[in-house]
N, C-alpha and C positions, 0 to 999 in steps of 0.2 A: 367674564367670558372664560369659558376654560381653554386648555390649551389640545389643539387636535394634531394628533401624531402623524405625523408621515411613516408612507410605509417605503420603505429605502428598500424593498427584496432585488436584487439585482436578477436579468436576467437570466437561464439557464444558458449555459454556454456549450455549444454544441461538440461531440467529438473530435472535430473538422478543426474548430477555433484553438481547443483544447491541444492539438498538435503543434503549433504553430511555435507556441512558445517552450519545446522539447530540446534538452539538451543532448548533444551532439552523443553521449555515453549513455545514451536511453534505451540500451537495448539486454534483453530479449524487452518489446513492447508488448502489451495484454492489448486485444479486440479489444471492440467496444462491448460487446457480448462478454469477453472474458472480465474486463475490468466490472462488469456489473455483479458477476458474481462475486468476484471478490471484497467489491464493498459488502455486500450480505451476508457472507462468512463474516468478514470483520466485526459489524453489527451482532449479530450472531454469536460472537466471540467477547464480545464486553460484554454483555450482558453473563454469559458462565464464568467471568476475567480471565480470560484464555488468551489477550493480547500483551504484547509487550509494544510500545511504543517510543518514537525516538531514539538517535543517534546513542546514545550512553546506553540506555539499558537493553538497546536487542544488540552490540555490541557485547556486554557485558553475558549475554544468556546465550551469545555462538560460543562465546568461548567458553562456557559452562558446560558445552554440548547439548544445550536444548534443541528439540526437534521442533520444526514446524514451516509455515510457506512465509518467508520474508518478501513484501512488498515494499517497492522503492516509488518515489514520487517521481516524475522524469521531469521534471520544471524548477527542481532547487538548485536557485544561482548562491554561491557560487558552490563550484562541483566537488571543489577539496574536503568540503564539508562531511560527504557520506559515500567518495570513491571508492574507498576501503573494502567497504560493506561487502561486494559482490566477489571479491578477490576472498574475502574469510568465506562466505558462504562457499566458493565453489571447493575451496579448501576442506570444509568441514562436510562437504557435500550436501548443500542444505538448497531445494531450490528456490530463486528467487526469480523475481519480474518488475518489470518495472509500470507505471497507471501514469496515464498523464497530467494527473491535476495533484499538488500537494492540499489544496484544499478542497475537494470532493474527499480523501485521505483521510484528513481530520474529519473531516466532518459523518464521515462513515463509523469512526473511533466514537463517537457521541462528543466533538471536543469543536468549539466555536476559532481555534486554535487550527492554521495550517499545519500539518506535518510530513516529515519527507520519509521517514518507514515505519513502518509497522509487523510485527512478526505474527502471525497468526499459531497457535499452538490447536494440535486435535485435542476434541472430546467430545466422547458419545452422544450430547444431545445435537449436536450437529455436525456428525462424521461423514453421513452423507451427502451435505455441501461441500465441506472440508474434501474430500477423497476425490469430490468431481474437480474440483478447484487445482487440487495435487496434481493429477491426471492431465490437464491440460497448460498444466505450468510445464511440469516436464515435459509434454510434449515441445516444446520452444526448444530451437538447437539455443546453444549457448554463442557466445557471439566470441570472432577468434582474439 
């Protein structure tokens, strides 16, 4: 007999559920609309390697002065882990948002692997996602 796989896909979890479990410091928040863009860029983005991914290395490339739109997961317990982040971005003036799912995140990066940011960098084969993406990040006040 052979052996027959289960398919374990869990279900898609909706915007709504997705909120639920948001950290109290999740703010500026991205639509539902906005965050779908941004996984696309992201996508978009590894494929040219125009990402930088996780705590260390989009750390290490603000304070390089790399430019580009830094995404935050808003569901990484605990919070000490990537507080920082939005205080060097506002610093360095870089803007940033934050998507409700650290694994919708990863998994937009091409990575089976939850992650809680991701830096998206421009480049012309997808400037015009990128720019719309820009454009509506900064439109978000910044939170006081």
């Amino acid at each position: 007999m052979t052996k027959v796989k289960k398919e374990s896909k869990s279900p898609e979890r909706t915007y709504q559920e997705l909120l639920v479990n948001l950290n109290p410091v999740a703010q500026p928040l991205a639509s539902r609309k906005l965050s779908k863009k941004l996984y696309k860029c992201i996508k978009k983005g590894v494929k040219q390697k125009q990402i930088r991914r996780g705590v260390k290395e989009v750390q290490k490339f603000i304070n390089k002065g790399e430019q580009g739109i830094v995404v935050l997961a808003g569901d990484t317990l605990p919070i000490e882990v990537y507080c920082h982040l939005p205080v060097m971005c506002e610093d360095h003036k870089l803007p940033y948002i934050y998507v409700p799912s650290k694994v919708d995140l990863g998994a937009a990066a091409g990575s089976k692997r939850p992650t809680c940011v991701i830096m998206v960098k421009a480049h012309m084969d997808y400037q015009e996602a990128y720019d719309e993406c820009l454009e509506e990040v900064q439109a978000h006040p910044l939170p006081l």
